[in-house]
C-alpha positions as CSV (number, residue, x, y, z in Angstrom):
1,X,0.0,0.0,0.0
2,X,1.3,3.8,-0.6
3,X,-0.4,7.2,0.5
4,X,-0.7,9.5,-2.4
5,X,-0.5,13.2,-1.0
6,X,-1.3,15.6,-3.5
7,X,-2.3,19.8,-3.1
8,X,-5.2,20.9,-4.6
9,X,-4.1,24.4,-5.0
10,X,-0.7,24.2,-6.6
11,X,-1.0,20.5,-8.2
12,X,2.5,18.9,-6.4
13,X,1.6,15.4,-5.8
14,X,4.2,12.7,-3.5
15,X,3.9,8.9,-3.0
16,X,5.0,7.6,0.5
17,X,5.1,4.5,2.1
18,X,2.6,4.3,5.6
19,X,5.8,2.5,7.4
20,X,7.9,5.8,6.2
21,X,5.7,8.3,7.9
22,X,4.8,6.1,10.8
23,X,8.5,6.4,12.2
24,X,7.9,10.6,11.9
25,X,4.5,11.0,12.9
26,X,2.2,10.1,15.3
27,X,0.8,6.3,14.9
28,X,-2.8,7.7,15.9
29,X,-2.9,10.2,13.4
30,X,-5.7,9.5,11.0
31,X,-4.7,7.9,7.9
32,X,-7.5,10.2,5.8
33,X,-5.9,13.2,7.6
34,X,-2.7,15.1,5.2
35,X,0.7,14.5,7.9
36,X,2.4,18.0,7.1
37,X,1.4,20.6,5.1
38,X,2.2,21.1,1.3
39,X,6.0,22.0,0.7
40,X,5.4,24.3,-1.9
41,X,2.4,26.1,-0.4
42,X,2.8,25.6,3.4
43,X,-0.3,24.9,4.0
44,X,-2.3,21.5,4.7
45,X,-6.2,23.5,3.8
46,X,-5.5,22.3,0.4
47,X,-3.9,18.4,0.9
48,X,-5.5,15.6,-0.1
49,X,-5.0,12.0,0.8
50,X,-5.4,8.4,-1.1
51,X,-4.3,5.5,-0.2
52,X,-4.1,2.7,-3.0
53,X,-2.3,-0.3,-4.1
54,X,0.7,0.1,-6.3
55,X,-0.2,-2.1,-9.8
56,X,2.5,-4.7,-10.6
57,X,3.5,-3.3,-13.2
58,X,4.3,0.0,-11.3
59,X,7.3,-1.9,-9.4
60,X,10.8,-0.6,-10.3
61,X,8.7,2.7,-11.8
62,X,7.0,4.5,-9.2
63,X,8.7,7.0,-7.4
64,X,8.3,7.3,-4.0
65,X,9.5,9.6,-1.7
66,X,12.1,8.0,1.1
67,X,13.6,9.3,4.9
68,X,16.8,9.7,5.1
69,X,18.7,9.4,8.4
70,X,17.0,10.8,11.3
71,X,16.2,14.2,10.1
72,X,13.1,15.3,7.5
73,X,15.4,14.5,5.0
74,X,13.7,12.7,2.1
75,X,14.8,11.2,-1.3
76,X,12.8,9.9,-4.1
77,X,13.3,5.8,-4.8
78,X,11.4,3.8,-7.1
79,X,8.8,1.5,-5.8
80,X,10.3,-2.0,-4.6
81,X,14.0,-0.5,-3.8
C-alpha cells in the first residue's frame, strides 16, 4: 500500500510509504488526515490523501519519496527499492 498526498491548490503530488511516515508521525494520526502541510504552499487546507495499491507493473517505476537518516530529509526511490 502507498499514501498519495497531493495539493489541490498548486497540483504537487508525493507517493509515501505508511511505514515511512509512521517512524515521523504520530501512529494515531488519522490515515485520511494530510501529515504535514504542502511544501510548496505551506499549508495542509488544500492536501489531499489516497491511499491505494501500487499495480505490478508499477514496481521498479513508481517514485516514491524515502527518509533519510533521522532528520526530515527525504529522497525519491522507485517503488520495490
Amino acid at each position: 500500500m502507498v499514501l498519495e498526498l497531493r495539493c489541490r491548490r498548486c497540483g504537487k503530488q508525493r507517493t509515501f510509504l505508511p511505514v515511512d511516515l509512521l517512524k515521523i508521525c504520530n501512529p494515531m494520526h488519522p490515515v485520511h488526515l494530510p501529515p504535514f502541510e504542502c511544501g510548496r504552499c505551506g499549508t495542509a487546507e488544500f492536501v489531499s490523501v489516497r491511499t491505494r495499491v501500487p499495480l505490478p507493473e508499477e514496481y521498479g517505476r513508481l517514485s516514491i519519496r524515502r527518509p533519510v537518516g533521522q532528520v526530515w530529509k527525504w529522497r525519491t526511490s522507485l517503488l520495490g527499492d
